[in-house]
Every structure is written in structure tokens, then in C-alpha cells.
C-alpha positions in Angstrom: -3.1 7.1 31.3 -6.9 6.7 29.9 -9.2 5.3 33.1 -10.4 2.4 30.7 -9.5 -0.4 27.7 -11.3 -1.1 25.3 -12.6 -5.0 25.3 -12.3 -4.9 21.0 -8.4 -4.5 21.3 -5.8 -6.4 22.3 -4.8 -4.4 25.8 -1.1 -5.0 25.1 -2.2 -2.9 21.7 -4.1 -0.3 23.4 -0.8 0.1 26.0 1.7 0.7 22.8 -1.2 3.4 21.3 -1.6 5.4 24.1 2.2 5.6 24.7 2.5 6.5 20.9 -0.2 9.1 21.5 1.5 10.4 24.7 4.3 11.2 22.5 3.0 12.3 19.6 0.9 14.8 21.8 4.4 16.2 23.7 2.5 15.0 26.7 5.8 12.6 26.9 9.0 14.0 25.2 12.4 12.8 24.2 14.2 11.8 26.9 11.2 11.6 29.8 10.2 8.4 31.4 7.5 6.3 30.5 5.3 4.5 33.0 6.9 0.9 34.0 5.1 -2.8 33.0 4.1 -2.8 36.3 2.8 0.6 36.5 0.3 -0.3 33.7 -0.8 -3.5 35.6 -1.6 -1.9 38.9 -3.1 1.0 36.8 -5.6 -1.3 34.4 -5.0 -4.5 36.8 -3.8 -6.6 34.1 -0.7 -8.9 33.7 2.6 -7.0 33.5 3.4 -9.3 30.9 0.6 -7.2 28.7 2.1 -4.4 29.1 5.4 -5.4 28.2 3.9 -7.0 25.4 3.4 -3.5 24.1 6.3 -1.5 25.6 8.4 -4.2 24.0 6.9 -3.6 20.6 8.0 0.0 20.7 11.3 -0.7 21.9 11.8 -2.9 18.7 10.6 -0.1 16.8 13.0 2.5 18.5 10.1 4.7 19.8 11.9 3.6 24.0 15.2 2.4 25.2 15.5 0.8 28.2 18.1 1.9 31.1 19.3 -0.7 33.1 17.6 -0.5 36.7 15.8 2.8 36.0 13.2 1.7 33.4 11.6 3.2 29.8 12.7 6.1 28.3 11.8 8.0 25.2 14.2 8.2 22.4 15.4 11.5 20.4 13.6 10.4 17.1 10.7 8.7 18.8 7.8 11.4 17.6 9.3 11.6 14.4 9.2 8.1 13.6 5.7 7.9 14.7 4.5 10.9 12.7 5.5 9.2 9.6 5.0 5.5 10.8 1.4 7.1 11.2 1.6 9.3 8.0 1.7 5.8 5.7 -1.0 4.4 8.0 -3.3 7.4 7.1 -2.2 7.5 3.6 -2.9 3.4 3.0 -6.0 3.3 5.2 -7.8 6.8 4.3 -6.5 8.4 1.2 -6.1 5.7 -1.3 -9.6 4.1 -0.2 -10.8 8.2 -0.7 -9.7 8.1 -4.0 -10.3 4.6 -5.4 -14.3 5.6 -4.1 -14.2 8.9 -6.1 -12.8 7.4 -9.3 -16.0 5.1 -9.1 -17.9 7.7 -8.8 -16.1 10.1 -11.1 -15.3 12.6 -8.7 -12.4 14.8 -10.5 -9.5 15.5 -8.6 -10.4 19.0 -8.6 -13.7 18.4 -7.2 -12.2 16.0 -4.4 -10.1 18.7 -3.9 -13.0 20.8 -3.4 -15.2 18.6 -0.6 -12.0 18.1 1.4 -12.2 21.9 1.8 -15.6 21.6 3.0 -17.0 22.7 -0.5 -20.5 21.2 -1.7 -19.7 20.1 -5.5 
């Protein structure tokens, strides 16, 4: 878990993103436990009903399953779902602002192609 939250994010937010980057990093796989509600709380001293707020949103998603009486576990297609939940993100937020800027400035395709490379047009 990261030592502090950011105070420009919703914490509940923050929770769901670092579990998504735990898992997306292997540094929680399929299958493995992930810390409890109240294990969050006593960790950032926040409401446990923050945290669920955000463990909640990934079980809706299908990223965690819960087990009855043991807590939070990972699901088999969790990182997968993530990667491309995250691929779309990327793609909407970063690639087609990229190329809507380099069609105003008549940046060819080519040459786009080029500074993504690292290569001065």
C-alpha cells in the first residue's frame, strides 16, 4: 500500500487504483487476497466505508470476488480486464487528443510516427 492519498482524489478512487495497479503489476495475482475494508482504514485511518466504496467498484467490475467469511480475492481475468479497460482509457485520453493536435498542426502520420520514436522532424 502507498504511505499517502492524495487530497485531489476521491480516497475511495485512489483505493480501487492502487488495487488495479497491484494487479496489473503481478504484485497481486489471480487468486491472492486483497487487503480487507478495514485493513485500508487502519492503514490510511479513514472510514471503512471508503474503502469499500472502492473495493466494491471493482467487484462490480469483476476485477474481486468476495468469499464468504475470508474476504477479497482476485479473479482469473482480473489483469486482463484491466489491461484493456486501461487500453481504451489511454487510447480516448492520449491518442486521439495526439492526433486531433497534429492534424491542426499538419503533422503527417508519418512524421507523428516519427517523434513517437524519439525522432526530431
Amino acid at each position: 500500500m502507498k504511505n499517502n492519498l492524495d487530497d485531489n482524489k476521491p480516497i475511495f478512487l485512489q483505493i480501487k487504483e492502487q488495487l488495479e495497479d497491484s494487479i496489473i503489476n503481478n504484485d497481486i495475482k489471480a487468486g491472492e487476497r486483497v487487503p480487507s475494508t478495514n485493513e485500508f482504514a487502519a492503514f490510511y485511518k479513514i472510514n471503512p466505508a471508503t474503502a469499500a466504496k472502492g473495493i466494491n467498484e471493482l467487484v462490480t467490475e469483476e476485477i474481486l470476488y468476495k468469499r464468504r467469511g475470508v474476504g477479497m480475492f482476485v479473479t482469473n481475468n482480473a489483469k486482463e480486464i484491466l489491461i484493456e479497460k486501461r487500453k481504451k482509457t489511454f487510447f480516448e485520453h492520449y491518442i486521439l487528443p495526439l492526433k486531433e493536435e497534429a492534424k491542426k498542426l499538419n503533422i503527417s502520420e508519418a512524421d507523428l510516427m516519427n517523434m513517437m520514436k524519439g525522432e526530431q522532424v
